[in-house]
C-alpha positions as CSV (number, residue, x, y, z in Angstrom):
1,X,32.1,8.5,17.6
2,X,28.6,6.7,17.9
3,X,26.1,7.2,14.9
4,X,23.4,9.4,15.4
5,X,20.0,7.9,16.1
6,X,16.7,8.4,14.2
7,X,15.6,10.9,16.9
8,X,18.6,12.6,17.4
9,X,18.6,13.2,13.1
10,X,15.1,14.5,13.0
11,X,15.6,17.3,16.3
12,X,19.1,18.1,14.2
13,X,16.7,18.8,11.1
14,X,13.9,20.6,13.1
15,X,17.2,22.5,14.7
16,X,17.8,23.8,10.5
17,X,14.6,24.7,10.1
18,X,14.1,27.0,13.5
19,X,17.2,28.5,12.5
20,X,15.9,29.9,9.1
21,X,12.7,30.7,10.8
22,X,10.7,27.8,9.4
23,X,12.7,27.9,5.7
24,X,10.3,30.3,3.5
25,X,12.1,30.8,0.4
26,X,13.0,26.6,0.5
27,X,9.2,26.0,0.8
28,X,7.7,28.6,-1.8
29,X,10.0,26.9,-3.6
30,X,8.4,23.8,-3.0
31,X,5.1,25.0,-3.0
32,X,5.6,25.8,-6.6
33,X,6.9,22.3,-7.6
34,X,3.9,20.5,-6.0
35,X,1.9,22.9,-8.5
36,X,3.1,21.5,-11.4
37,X,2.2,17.7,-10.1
38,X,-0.5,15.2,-10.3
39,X,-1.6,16.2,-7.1
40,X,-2.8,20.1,-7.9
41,X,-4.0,18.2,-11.4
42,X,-6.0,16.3,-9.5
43,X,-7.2,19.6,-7.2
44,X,-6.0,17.6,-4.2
45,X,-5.2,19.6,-1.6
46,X,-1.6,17.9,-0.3
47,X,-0.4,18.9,3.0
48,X,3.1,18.0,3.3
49,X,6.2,18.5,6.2
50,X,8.9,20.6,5.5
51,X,11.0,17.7,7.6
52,X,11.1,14.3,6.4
53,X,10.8,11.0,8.1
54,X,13.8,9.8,8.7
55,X,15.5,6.5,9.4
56,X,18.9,5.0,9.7
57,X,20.6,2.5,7.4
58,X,20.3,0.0,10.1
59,X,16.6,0.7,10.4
60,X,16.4,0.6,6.6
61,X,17.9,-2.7,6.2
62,X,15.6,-4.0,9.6
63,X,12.8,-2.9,6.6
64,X,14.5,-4.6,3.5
65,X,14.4,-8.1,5.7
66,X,10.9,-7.7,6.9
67,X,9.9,-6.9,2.9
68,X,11.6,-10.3,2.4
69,X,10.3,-12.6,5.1
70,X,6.5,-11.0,4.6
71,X,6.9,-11.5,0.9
72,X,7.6,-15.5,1.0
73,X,4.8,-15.9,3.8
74,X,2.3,-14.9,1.4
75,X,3.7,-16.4,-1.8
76,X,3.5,-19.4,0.7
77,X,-0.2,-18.5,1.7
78,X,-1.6,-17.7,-1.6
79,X,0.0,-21.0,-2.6
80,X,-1.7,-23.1,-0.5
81,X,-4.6,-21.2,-1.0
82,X,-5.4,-22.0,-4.5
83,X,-4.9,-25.7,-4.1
84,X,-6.4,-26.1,-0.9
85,X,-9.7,-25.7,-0.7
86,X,-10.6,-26.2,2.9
87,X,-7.6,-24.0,4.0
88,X,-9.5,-20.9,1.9
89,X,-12.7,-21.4,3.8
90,X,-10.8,-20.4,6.7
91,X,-10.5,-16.3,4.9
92,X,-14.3,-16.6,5.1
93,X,-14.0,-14.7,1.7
94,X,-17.3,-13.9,-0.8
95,X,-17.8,-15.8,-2.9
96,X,-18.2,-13.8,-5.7
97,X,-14.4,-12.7,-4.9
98,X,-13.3,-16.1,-3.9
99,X,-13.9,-17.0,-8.2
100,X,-11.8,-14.4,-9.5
101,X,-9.0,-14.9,-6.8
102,X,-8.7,-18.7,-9.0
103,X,-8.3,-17.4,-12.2
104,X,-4.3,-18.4,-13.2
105,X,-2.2,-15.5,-13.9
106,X,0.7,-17.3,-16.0
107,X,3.4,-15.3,-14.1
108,X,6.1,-16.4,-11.3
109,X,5.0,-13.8,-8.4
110,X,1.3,-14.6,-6.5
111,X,1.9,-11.1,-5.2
112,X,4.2,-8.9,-7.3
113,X,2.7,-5.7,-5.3
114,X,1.6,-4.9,-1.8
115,X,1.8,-1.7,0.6
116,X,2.5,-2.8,4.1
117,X,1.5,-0.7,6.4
118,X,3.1,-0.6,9.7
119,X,3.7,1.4,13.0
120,X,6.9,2.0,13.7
121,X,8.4,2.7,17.1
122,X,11.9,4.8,16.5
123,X,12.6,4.6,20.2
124,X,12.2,0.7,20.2
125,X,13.2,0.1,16.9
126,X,10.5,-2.2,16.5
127,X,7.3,-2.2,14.5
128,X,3.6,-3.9,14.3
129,X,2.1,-4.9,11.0
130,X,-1.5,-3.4,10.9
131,X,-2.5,-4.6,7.2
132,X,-1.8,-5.3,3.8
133,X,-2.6,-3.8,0.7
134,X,-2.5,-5.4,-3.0
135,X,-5.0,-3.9,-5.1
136,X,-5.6,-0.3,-5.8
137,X,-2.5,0.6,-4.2
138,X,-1.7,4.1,-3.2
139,X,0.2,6.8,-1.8
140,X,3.2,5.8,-4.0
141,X,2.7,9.4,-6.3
142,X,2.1,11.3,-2.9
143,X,5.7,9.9,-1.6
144,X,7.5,10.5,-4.9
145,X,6.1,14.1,-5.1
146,X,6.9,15.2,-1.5
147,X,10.4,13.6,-1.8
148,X,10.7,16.2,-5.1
149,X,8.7,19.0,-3.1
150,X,11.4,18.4,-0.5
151,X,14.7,19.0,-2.8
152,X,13.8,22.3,-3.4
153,X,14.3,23.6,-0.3
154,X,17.3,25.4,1.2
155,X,16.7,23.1,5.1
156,X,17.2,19.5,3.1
157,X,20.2,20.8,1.2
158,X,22.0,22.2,4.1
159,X,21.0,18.7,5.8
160,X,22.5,17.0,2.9
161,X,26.1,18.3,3.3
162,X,26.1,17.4,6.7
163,X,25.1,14.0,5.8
164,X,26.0,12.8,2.6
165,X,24.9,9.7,2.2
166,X,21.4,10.5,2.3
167,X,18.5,9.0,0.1
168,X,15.2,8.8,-0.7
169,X,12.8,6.8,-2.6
170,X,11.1,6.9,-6.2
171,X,7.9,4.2,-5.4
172,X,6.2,4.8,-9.1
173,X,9.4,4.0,-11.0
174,X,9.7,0.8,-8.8
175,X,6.5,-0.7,-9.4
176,X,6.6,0.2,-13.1
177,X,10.3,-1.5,-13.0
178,X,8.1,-4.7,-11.2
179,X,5.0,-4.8,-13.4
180,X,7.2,-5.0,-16.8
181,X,9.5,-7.8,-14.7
182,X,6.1,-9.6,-13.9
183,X,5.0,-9.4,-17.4
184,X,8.6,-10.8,-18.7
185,X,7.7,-14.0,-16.0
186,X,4.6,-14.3,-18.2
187,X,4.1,-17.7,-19.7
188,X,2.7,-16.3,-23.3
189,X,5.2,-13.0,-22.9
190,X,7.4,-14.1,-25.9
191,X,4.4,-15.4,-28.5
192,X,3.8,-14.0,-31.5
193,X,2.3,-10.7,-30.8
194,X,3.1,-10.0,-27.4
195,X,6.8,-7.8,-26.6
196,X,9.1,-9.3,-24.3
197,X,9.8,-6.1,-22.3
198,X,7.6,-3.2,-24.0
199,X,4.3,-4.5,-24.4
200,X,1.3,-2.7,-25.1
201,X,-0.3,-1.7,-21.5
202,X,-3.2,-0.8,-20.2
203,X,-3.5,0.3,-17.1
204,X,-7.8,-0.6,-15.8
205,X,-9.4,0.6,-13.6
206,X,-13.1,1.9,-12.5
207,X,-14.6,4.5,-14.4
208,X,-14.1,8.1,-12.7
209,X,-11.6,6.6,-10.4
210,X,-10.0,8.0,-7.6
211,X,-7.3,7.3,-8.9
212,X,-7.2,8.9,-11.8
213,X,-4.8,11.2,-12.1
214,X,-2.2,9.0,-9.9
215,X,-2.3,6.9,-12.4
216,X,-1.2,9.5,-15.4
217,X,2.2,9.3,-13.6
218,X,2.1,6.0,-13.5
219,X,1.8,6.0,-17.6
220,X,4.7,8.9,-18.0
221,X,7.3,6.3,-16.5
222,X,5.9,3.5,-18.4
223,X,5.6,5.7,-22.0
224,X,9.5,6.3,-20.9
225,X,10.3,3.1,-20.5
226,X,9.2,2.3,-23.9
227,X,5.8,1.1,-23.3
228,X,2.9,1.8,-25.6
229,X,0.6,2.8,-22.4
230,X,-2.6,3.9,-21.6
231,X,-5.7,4.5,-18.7
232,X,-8.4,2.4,-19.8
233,X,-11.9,1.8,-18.1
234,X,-13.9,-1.5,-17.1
235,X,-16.5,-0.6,-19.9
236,X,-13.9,-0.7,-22.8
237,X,-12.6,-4.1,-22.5
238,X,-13.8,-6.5,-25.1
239,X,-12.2,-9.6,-26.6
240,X,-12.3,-9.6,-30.7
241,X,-10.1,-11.1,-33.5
242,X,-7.4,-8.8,-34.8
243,X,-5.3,-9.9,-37.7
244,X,-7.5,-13.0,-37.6
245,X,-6.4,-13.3,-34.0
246,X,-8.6,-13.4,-30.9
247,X,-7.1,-10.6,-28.4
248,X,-8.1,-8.2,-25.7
249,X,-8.8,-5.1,-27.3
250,X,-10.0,-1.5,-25.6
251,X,-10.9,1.6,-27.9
252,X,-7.1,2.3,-28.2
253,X,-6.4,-1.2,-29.8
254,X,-5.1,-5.0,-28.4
255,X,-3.8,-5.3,-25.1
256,X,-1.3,-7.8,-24.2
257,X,-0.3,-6.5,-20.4
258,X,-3.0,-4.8,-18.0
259,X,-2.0,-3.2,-14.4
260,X,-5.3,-3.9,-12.7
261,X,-5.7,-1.1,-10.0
262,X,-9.5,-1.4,-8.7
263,X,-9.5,-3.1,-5.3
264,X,-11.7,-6.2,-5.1
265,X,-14.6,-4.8,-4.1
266,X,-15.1,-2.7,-7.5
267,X,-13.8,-5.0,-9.6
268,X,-16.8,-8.1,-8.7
269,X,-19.2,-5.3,-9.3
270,X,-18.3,-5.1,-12.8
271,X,-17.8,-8.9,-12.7
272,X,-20.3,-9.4,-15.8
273,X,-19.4,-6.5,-18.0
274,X,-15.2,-5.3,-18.2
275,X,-13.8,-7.2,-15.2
276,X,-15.1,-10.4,-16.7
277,X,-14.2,-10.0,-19.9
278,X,-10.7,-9.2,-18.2
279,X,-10.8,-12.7,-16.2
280,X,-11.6,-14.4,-19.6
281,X,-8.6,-13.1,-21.5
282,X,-6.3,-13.7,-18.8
283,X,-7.3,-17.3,-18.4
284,X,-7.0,-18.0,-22.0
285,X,-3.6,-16.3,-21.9
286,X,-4.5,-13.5,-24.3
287,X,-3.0,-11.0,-21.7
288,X,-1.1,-10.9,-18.5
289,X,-2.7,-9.5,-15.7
290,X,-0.7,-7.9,-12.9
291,X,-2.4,-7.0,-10.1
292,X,-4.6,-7.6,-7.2
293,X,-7.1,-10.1,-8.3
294,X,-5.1,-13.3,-7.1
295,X,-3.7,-11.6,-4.0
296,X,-6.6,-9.6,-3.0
297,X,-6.8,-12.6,-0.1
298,X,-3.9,-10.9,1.8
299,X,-5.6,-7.5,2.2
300,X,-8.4,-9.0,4.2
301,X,-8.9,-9.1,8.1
302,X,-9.3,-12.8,7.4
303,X,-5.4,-13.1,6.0
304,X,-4.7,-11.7,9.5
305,X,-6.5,-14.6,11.6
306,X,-5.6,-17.0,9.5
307,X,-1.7,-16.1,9.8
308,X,-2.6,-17.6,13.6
309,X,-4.1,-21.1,12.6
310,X,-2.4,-24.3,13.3
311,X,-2.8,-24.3,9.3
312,X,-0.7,-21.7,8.4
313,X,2.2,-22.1,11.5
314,X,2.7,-25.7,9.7
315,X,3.2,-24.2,6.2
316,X,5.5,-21.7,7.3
317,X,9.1,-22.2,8.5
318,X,9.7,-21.6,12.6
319,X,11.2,-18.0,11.4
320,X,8.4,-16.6,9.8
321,X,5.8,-17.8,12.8
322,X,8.3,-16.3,15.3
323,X,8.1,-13.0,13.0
324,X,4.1,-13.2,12.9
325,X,3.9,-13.7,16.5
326,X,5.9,-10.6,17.0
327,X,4.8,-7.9,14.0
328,X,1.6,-8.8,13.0
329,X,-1.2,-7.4,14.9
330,X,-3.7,-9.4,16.4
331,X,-6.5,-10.0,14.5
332,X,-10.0,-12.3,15.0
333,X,-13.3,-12.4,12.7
334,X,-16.3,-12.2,15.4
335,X,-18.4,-15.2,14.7
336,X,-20.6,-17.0,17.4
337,X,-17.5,-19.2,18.3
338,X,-15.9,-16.2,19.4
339,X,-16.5,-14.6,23.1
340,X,-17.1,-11.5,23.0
341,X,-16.1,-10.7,26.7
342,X,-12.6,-11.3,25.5
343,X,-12.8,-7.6,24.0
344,X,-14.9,-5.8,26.4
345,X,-11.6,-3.9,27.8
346,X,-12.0,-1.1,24.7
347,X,-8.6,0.5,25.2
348,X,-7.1,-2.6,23.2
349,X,-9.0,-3.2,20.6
350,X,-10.3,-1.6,17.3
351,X,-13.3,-2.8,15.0
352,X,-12.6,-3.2,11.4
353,X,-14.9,-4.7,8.5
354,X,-13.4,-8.6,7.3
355,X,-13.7,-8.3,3.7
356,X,-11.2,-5.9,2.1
357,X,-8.7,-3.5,2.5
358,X,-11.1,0.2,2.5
359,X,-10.3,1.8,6.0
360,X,-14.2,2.8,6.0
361,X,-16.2,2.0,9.2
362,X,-12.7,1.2,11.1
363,X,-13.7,2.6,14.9
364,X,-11.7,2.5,18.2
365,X,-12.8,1.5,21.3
366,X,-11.9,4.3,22.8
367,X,-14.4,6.4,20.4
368,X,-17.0,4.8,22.1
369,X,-18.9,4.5,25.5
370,X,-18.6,0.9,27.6
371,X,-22.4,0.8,26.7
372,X,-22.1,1.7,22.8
373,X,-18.9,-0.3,22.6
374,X,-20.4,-3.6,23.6
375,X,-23.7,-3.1,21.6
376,X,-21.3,-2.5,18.7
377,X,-19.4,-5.8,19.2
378,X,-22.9,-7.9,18.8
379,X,-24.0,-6.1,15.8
380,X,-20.3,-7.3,14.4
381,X,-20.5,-10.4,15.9
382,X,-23.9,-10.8,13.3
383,X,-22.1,-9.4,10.2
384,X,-18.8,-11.4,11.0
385,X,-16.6,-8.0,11.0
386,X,-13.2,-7.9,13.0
387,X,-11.6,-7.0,15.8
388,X,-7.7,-6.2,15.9
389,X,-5.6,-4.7,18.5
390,X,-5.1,-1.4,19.1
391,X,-1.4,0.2,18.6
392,X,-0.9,3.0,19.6
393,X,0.5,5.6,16.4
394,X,4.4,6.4,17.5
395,X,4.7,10.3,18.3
396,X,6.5,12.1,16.0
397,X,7.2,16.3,15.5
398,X,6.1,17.6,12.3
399,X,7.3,21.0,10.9
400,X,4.0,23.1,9.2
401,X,2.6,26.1,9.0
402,X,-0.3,27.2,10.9
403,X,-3.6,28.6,9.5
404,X,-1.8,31.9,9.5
405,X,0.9,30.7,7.6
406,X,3.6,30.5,10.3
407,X,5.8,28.1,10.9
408,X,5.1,25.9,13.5
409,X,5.7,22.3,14.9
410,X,2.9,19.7,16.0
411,X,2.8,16.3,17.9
412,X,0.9,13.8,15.4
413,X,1.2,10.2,14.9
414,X,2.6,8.3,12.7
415,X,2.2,5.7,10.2
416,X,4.8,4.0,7.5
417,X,3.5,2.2,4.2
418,X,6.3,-0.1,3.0
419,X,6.5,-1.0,-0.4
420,X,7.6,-4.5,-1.1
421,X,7.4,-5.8,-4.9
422,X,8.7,-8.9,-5.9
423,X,9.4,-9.6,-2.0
424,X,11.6,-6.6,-2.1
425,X,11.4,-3.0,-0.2
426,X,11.2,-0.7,-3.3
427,X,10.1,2.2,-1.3
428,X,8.3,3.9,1.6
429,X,5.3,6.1,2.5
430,X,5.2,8.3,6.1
431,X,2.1,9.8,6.7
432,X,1.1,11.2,10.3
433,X,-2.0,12.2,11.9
434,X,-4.3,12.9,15.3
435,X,-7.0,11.4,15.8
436,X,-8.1,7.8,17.3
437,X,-7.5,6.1,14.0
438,X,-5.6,6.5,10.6
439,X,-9.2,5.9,8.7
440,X,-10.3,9.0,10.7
441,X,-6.9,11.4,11.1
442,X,-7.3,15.1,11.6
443,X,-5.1,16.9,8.7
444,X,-3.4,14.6,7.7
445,X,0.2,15.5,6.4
446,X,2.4,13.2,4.3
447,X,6.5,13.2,4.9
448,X,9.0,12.5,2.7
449,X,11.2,9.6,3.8
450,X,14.7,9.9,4.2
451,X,17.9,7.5,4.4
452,X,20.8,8.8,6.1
453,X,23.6,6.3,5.9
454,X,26.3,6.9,8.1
């Protein structure tokens, strides 16, 4: 008997849920969980499916090889980035970032986190790589909580004893599991003060963050794990003898690991209070830093282009150019050199600021009249923004409710976030959306993902 597909899995699911008239016992039930999570802490309003994302376990492992290839093409990038100096002119990067992306980190992994975020065509079973992000990393909370939200109700438990071998993901434990792995790479991680595997942590980030109450969940699993861990703010970093010892200190006491989660456009604004006081320590090996800070060059439009140059395809082994040239969308940095008639034809391309990872001011060409389209390409062409191609989001069917609270099912695209720490797939994010891009979705809805093994 042939496996099921993808497809076929997710109209046998949707098949469930129009049979118990949309589930509304399994997703009260669910309702009531999501209360008691960071999200209703954080009065975020989540709007979740009541059928997950799901993939196969030939899809998955497709997933677990792509985490491994993209993982040693940027620990082979960042390399060569920090000891060549022409080749990281070619990111185009500020200078004011460029510095703290050189400050040595003492541990084995150039980039021990990163969100990859790809569209995924289940019909094709193929996918396009649309960025990558390594500081300030999100959603992995929002895919945790949904997967929980999801347990609860009766649809995914009549699912599950059709299909056993079914499983999900738990992001936040994984990167907790990385961070502490990083920190036991750490070249000072066995001296004196500092713990082996439960060190004193501080997770930093900007003041009234975002992020804030993400992060709380984030410090549960570590305080689990045996950690001695706390949120601690820019402002309250200081470096100060203790025990006639010079450490990192915040107002809780030393510091001898920090989870940096500010993406690299917060963190050079506080570049001469916290964040440099952070850059110090970390040089002078009073604390290991995991984070962003030395990776942030892959989140950029530049990491894209430069993926492209004769540079990079002779770093890289004939593999890994054969997988850029077929995953990674296609990405230039509009500078003089660049012809801009090449992306007059709208429908195929998208503008997107260079520097960092912030989906602000990302606009299709189809948002846009021939007329406004091309006087928006010379205004980018002057601030050196970027132009990528545009993929169209894979359709997928999402079970809701409607304003009136009945149970309905919509069209919307699709994107996946792929979690790959230490070069490995430790999770993944489904979101899905209308609208012409993911920066600009209309209700956005997150969906648990789902393994079924078979």
């Amino acid at each position: 008997m042939a496996k099921a597909t993808a497809i076929e899995l997710r109209e046998e699911y949707l098949q469930l849920l129009r049979q118990m008239d949309g589930d509304p016992s399994g997703r009260e039930a669910a309702e009531a969980h999501l209360s008691q999570s960071y999200a209703h802490q954080q009065g975020k309003d989540l709007h979740w499916a009541m059928n997950p994302y799901i993939i196969t376990g030939e899809q998955y492992q497709s997933f677990q090889e792509a985490a491994a290839t993209i993982g040693s093409i940027m620990e082979k990038v960042m390399a060569k980035y920090q000891r060549d100096r022409n080749f990281r002119k070619l990111f185009g990067l500020d200078p004011r970032i460029e510095e703290l992306t050189l400050v040595p980190s003492g541990c084995h992994a150039a980039v021990p986190l990163s969100r990859i975020d790809v569209f995924y065509d289940q019909e094709a079973q193929d996918y396009c790589i649309c960025g990558i992000v390594t500081g300030a990393i999100d959603g992995m909370a929002d895919a945790a909580v949904v997967s929980r939200a999801l347990w609860q109700t009766q649809a995914y438990r009549a699912f599950q004893k059709e299909h056993g071998q079914t499983r999900d993901f738990d992001p936040v434990k994984e990167c907790v599991l990385s961070i502490l792995h990083t920190y036991g790479s750490w070249a000072n991680a066995e001296e004196g003060r500092n713990h082996p595997t439960n060190p004193s942590l501080a997770v930093v980030d900007v003041p009234n963050s975002q992020r804030e109450a993400e992060t709380k969940t984030f410090l549960s699993c570590l305080r689990d794990l045996g950690c001695y861990a706390r949120a601690t703010t820019f402002d309250q970093l200081k470096i100060m003898k203790v025990g006639g010892v010079k450490q990192l200190v915040d107002n809780e006491g030393p510091v001898t690991c920090v989870w940096l989660r500010a993406t690299a456009e917060e963190a050079a604004a506080y570049v001469n209070g916290g964040m440099g006081t952070l850059i110090d320590a970390t040089r002078r090996g009073l604390v290991c830093t995991v984070g962003g800070y030395r990776s942030w060059p892959c989140c950029t439009r530049g990491f894209l282009k430069v993926l492209r140059t004769r540079e990079c395809r002779d770093l890289l082994s004939r593999a890994e150019n054969a997988f850029i040239a077929k995953h990674f969308i296609e990405t230039y940095v509009l500078d003089p050199s660049v012809g801009l008639s090449d992306f007059y034809d709208q429908e195929n391309w998208i503008l997107r600021t260079a520097d960092g990872h912030d989906a602000k001011g990302i606009i299709a060409g189809t948002q846009l009249s021939k007329a406004e389209w091309r006087k928006r390409l010379v205004k980018s062409l002057k601030r050196h923004d970027a132009v990528s191609e545009h993929v169209d989001h894979e359709p997928v069917v999402v079970a809701t409710v409607n304003e009136q609270g009945e149970p309905c099912e919509l069209e919307m695209g699709a994107m996946l976030g792929l979690y790959v720490f230490e070069s490995k797939l430790c999770g993944i994010k489904a979101s899905a959306g209308s609208g012409y891009t993911i920066a600009h979705w209309d209700g956005p809805v997150e969906m648990a993902c789902v393994v079924v093994d078979e």
